[in-house]
VMD Tcl script that draws the C-alpha trace (Angstrom):
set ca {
  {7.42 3.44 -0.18}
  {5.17 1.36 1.53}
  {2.36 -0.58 -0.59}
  {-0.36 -2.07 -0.44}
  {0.64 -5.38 1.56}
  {2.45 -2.87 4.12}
  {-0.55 -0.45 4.92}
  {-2.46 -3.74 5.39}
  {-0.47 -4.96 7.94}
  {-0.15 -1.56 9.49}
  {-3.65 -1.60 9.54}
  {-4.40 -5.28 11.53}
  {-1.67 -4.01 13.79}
  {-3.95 -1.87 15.51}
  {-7.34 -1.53 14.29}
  {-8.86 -3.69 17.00}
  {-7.14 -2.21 19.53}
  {-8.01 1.37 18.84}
  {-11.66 0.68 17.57}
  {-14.12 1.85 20.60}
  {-11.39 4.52 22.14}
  {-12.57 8.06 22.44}
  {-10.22 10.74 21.50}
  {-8.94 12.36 23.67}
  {-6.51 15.69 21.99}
  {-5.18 16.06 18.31}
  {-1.10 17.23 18.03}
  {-0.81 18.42 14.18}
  {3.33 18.80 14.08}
  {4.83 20.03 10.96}
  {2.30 20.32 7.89}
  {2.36 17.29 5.51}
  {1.52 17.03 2.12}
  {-1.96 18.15 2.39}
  {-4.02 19.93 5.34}
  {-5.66 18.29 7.76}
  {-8.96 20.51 6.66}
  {-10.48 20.52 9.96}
  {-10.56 22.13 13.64}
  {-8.09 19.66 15.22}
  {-10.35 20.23 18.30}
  {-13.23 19.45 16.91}
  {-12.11 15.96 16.73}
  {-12.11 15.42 20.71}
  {-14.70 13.30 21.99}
  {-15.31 11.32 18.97}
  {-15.18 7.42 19.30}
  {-13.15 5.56 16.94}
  {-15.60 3.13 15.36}
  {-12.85 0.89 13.54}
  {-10.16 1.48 10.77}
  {-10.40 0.63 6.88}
  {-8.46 0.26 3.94}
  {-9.04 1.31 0.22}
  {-5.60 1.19 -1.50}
  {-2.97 2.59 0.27}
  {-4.92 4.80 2.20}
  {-6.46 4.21 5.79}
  {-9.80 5.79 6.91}
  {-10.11 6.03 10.50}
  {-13.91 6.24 10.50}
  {-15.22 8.72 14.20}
  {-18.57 9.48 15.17}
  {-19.02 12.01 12.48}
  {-15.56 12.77 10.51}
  {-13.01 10.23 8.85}
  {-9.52 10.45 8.53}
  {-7.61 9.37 5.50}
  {-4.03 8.49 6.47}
  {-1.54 7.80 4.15}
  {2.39 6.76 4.58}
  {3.75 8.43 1.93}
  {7.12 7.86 0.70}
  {8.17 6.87 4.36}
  {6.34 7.07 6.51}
  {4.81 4.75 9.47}
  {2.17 4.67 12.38}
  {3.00 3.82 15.80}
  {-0.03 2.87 18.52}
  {0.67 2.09 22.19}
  {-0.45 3.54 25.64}
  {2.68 4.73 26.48}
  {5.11 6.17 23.38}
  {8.49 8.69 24.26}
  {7.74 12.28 23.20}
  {6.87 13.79 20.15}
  {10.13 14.13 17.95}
  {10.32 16.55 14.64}
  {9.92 13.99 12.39}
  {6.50 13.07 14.09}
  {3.76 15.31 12.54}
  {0.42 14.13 13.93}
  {-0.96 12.43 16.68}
  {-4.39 11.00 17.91}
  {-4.27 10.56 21.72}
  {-7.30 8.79 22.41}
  {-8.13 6.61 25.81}
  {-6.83 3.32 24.71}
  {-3.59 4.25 23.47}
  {-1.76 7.30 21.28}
  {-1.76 6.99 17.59}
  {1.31 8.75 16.20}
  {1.89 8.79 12.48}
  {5.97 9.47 11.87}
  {7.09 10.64 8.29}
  {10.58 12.04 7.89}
  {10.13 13.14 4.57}
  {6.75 14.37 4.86}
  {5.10 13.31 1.77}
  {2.44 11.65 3.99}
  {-1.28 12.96 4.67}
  {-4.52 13.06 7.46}
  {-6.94 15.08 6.07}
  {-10.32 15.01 7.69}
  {-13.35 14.85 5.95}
  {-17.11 14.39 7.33}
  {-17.80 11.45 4.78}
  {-16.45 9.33 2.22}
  {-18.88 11.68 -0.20}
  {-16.98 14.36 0.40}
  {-15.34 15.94 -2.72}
  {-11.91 15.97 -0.90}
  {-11.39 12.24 -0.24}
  {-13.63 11.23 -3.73}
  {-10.99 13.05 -5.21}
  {-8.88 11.05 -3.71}
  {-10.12 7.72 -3.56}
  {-12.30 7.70 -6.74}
  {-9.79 6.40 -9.28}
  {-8.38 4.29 -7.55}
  {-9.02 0.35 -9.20}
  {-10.21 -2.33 -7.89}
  {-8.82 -3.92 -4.40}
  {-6.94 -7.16 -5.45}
  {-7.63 -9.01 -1.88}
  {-11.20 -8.88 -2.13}
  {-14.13 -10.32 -4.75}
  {-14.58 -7.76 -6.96}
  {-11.08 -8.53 -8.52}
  {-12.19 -10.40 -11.40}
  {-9.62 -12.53 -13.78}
  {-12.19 -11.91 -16.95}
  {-12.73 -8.28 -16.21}
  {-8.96 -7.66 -15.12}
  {-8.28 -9.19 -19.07}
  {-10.79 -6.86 -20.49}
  {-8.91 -3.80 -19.07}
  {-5.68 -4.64 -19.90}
  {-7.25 -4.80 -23.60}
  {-7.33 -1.69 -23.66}
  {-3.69 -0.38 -22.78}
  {-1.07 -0.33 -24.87}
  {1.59 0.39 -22.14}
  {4.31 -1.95 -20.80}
  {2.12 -4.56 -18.54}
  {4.68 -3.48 -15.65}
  {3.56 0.13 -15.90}
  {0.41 -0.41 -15.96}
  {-0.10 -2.55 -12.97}
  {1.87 0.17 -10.89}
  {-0.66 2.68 -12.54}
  {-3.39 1.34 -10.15}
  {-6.45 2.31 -12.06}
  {-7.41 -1.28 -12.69}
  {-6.28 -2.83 -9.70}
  {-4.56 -0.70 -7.09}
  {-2.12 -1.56 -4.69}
  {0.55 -3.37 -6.80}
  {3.45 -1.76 -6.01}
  {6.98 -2.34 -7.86}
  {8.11 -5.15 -5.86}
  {4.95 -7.25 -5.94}
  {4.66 -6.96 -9.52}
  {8.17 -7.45 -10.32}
  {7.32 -10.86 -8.26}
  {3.66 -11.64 -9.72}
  {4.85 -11.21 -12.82}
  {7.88 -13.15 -12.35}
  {4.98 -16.03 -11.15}
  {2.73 -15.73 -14.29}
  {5.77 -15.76 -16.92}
  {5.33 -12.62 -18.15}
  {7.65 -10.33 -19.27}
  {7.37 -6.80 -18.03}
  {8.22 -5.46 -21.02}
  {5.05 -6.84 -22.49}
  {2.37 -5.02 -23.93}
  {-0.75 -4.84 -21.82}
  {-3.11 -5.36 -25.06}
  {-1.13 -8.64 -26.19}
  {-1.54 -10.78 -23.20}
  {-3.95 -13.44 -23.75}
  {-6.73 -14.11 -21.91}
  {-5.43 -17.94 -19.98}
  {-2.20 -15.73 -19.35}
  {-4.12 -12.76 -17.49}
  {-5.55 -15.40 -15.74}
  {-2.16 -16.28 -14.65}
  {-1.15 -12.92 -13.68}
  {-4.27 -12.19 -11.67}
  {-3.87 -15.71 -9.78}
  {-0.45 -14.23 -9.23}
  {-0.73 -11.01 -7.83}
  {-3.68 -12.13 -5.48}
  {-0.94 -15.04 -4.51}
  {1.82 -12.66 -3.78}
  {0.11 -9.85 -2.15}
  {-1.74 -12.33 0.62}
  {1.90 -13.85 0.98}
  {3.22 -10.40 1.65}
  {0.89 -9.40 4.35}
  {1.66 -12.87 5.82}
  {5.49 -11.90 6.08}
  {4.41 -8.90 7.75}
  {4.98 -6.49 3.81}
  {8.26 -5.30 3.29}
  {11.16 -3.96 5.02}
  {13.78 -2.27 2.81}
  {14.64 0.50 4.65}
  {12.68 1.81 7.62}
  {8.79 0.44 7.69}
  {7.77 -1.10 10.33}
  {3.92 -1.92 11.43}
  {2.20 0.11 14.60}
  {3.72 -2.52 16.87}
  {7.45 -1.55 15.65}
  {7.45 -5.11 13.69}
  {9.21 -5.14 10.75}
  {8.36 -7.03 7.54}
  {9.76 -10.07 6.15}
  {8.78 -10.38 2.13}
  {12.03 -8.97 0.94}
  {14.09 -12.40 2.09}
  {11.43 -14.43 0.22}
  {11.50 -12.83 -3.37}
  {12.14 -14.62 -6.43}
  {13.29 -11.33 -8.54}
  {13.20 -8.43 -6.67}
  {16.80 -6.89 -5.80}
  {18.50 -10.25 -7.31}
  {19.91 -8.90 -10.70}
  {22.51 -10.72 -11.80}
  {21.98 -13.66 -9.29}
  {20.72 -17.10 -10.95}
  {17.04 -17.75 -11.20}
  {15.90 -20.31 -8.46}
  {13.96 -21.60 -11.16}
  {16.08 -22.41 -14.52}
  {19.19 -20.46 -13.35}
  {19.42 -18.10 -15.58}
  {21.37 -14.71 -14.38}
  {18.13 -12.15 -12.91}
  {18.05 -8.62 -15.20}
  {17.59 -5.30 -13.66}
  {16.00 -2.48 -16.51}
  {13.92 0.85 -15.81}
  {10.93 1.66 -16.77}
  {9.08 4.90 -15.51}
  {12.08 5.84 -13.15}
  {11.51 2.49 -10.76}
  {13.77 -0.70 -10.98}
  {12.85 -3.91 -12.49}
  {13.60 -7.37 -11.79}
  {12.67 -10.36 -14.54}
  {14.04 -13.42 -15.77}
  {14.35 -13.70 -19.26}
  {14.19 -17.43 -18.82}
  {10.76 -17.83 -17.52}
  {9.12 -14.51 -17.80}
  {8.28 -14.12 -21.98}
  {7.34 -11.14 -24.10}
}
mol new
graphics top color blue
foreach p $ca { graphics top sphere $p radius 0.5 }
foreach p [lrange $ca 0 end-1] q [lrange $ca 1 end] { graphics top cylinder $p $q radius 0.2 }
display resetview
């Protein structure tokens, strides 16, 4: 599934050079998880005034609707002037003057819906509670602490719940948790303050490192320039069980917790 790092990179990949384009036609292919909620044509001879982020969901923002795009489980967005046709695993497309914007989603647990604002009850429902963005200010270390107070969870399971800081998918907190020494077994409520501070320093580290590397290729992502991502090659824990630890050497553990894998070392990560 692509994360957080992923629809960040998807998003650099073309945001400059589709801000400014007017639209030209709307395909809608096969319907996705939710409907687009809007008169496709109603979206033709709009301008595309630039492209945001908030979690793992972009917001094409027009002259007076935005769309909310998200990958799903896999999918991906293409953007170029000149793309082969339309195949049935591609289920919406923006053709605009600068270029067509395709989004392609063989499963189809992706989404556009179309709202006229960010007020709007559909994408508040949405978007409301989601946490706060790790990459940017507002993530605070003595704030993040004070949340994690009060959960009582597995610290793993609640970073991928994303209601305190969103975006921290499964690898990236196998990995920021391997860099804090934490254990994801641990209890949310019994990590200390100096060692949240770890963690947060962590996950900020590992999530600007995986946007660096282009996110994370494990099966099919790519960004809207067909690039793939690199992360995957540079992980410490992730998809290493029973390999040593570069660290102390000590064989990598694989456990589940809420249906995902999980990648530690019980050298340097403690309870």
């Amino acid at each position: 599934m692509p994360e957080l790092p992923e629809v960040e990179v998807t998003r650099r990949s073309f945001a400059q050079r589709i801000s400014g384009a007017q639209v030209r036609s709307v395909r809608m292919g096969k319907p996705l998880r939710w409907p687009l909620g809007a008169d496709p044509a109603g979206l033709c001879g709009q301008t595309v005034h630039g492209v945001d982020r908030r979690g793992k969901y972009l917001l094409v923002r027009l002259d007076a609707a935005v769309l909310l795009l998200h990958l799903g489980m896999s999918g991906s967005l293409q953007f170029a002037g000149d793309l082969p046709p339309a195949g049935p695993h591609d289920h919406f497309e923006l053709h605009t003057d600068r270029g067509l914007l395709r989004l392609h989603d063989p499963r189809r647990f992706g989404a556009v819906v179309c709202v006229p604002d960010l007020a709007d009850p559909r994408a508040r429902k949405l978007l409301d509670g989601l946490g706060v963005e790790p990459l940017e200010a507002g993530f605070d270390p003595v704030v993040f602490h004070r949340a994690l107070q009060q959960r009582r969870a597995a610290i793993k399971q609640v970073l991928l719940a994303g209601d305190i800081v969103v975006g921290v998918g499964n690898i990236y907190a196998s990995e920021a948790l391997f860099m804090a020494g934490i254990r994801p077994t641990a209890r949310a409520d019994r990590i200390s303050r100096p060692r949240a501070a770890r963690l947060h320093a962590a996950i900020v580290q590992v999530l600007h490192k995986a946007v660096a590397l282009g996110g994370s290729t494990l099966r099919d992502f790519s960004s809207a320039e067909g690039q793939s991502g690199y992360f995957q090659l540079d992980a410490q824990v992730y998809g290493r069980a029973g390999e040593p630890c570069r660290v102390c050497a000590t064989a990598i553990r694989q456990i589940r917790q809420g249906q995902r894998s999980t990648f530690f070392c019980p050298g340097c990560q403690k309870p």
